[in-house]
C-alpha positions as YAML, in Angstrom:
chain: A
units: angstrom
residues:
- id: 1
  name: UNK
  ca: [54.74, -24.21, 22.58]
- id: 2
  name: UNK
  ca: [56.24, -23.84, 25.62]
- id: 3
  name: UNK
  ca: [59.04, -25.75, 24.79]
- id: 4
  name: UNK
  ca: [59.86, -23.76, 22.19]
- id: 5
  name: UNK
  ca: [59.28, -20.49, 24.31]
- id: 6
  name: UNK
  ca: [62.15, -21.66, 26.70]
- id: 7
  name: UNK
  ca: [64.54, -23.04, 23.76]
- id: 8
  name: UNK
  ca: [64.42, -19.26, 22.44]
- id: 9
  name: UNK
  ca: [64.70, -17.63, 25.23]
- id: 10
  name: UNK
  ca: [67.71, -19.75, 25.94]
- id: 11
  name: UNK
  ca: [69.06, -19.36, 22.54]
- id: 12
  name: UNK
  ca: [68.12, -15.47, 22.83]
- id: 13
  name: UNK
  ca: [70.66, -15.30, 26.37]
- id: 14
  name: UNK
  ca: [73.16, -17.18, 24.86]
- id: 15
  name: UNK
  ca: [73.34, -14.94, 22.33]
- id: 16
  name: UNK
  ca: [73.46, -11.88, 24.71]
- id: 17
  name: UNK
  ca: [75.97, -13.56, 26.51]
- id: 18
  name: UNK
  ca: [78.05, -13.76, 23.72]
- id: 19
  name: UNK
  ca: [77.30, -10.25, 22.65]
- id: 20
  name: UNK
  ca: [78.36, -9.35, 26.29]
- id: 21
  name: UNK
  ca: [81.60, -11.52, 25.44]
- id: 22
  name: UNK
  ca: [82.44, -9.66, 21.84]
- id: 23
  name: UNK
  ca: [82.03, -6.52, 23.99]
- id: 24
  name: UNK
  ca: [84.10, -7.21, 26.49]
- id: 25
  name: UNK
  ca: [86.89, -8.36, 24.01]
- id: 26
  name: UNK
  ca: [86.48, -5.33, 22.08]
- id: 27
  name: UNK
  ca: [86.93, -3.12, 25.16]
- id: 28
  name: UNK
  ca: [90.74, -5.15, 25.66]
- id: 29
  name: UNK
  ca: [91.57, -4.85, 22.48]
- id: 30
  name: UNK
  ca: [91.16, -1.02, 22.41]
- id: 31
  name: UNK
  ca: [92.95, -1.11, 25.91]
- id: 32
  name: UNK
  ca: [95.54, -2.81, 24.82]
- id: 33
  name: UNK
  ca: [95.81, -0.62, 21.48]
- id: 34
  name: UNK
  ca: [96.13, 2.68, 23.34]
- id: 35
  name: UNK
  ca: [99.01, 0.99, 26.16]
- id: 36
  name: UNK
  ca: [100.54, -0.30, 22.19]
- id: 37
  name: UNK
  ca: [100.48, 3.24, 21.34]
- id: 38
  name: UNK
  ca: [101.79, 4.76, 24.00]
- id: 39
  name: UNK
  ca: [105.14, 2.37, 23.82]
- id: 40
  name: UNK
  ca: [105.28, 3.17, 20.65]
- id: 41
  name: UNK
  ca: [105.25, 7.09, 21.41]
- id: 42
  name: UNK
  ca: [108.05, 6.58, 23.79]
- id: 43
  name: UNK
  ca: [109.90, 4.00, 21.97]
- id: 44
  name: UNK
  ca: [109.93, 6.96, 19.00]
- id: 45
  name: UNK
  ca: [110.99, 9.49, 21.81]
- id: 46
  name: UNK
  ca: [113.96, 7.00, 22.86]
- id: 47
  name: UNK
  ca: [114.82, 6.74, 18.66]
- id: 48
  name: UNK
  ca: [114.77, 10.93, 18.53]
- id: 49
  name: UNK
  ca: [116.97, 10.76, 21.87]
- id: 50
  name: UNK
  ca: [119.47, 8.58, 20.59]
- id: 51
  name: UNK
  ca: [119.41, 10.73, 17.24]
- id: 52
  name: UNK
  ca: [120.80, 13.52, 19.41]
- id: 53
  name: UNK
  ca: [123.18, 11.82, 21.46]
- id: 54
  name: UNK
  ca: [124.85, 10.28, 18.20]
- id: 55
  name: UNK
  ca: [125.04, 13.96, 16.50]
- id: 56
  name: UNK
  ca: [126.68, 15.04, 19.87]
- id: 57
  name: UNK
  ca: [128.83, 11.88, 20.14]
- id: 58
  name: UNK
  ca: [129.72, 12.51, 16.36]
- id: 59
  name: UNK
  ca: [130.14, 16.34, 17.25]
- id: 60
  name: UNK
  ca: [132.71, 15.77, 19.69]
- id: 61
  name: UNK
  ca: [134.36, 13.04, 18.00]
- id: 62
  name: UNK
  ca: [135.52, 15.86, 15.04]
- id: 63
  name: UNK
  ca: [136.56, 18.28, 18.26]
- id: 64
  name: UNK
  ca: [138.74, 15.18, 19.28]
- id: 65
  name: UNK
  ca: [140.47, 14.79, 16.11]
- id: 66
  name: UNK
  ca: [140.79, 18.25, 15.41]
- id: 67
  name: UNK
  ca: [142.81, 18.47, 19.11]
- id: 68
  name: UNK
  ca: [144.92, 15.28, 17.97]
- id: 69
  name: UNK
  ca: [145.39, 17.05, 14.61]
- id: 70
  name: UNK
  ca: [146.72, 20.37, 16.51]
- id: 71
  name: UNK
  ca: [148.56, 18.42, 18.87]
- id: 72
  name: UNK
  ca: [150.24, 16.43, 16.32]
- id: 73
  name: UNK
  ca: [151.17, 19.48, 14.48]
- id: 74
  name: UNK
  ca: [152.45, 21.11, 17.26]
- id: 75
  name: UNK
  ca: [155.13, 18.22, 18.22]
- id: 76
  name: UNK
  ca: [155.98, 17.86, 14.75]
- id: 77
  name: UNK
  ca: [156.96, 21.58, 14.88]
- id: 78
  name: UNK
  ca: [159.00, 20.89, 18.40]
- id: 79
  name: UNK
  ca: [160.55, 17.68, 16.49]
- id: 80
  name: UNK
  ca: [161.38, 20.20, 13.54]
- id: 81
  name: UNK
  ca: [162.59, 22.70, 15.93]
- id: 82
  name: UNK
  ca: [165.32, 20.42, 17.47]
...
């Protein structure tokens, strides 16, 4: 009887240990999960950023042409002028 007292009380902390172990893994994971989150908040940021700085980029690319345009205009007028 005794035997068997010992066999389930070693079977009973293996099985706490391993309960400890699942805990301890879950605990990572949801570590892990919130760092995964917050690179994934700033990698959106970083997206939204870029957004912006194309719209600008894009904005000042149409003021650029429309300064070649007027500049082009106005030596064709010299040119027609001569």
């Amino acid at each position: 009887m005794k035997l068997f007292t010992n066999l389930f009380k070693t079977k009973q902390q293996k099985v706490r240990e391993a309960c400890q172990d699942i805990h301890a893994l879950i605990e990572d994971s949801q570590s892990h999960i919130a760092d995964m989150q917050e690179i994934i908040q700033s990698m959106i940021d970083g997206v939204k950023s870029m957004q912006e700085n194309i719209k600008e980029y894009q904005r000042l690319s149409e003021d650029n042409i429309a300064l070649c345009d007027d500049i082009i205009r106005y030596l064709n007028e010299k040119e027609g002028d001569k």
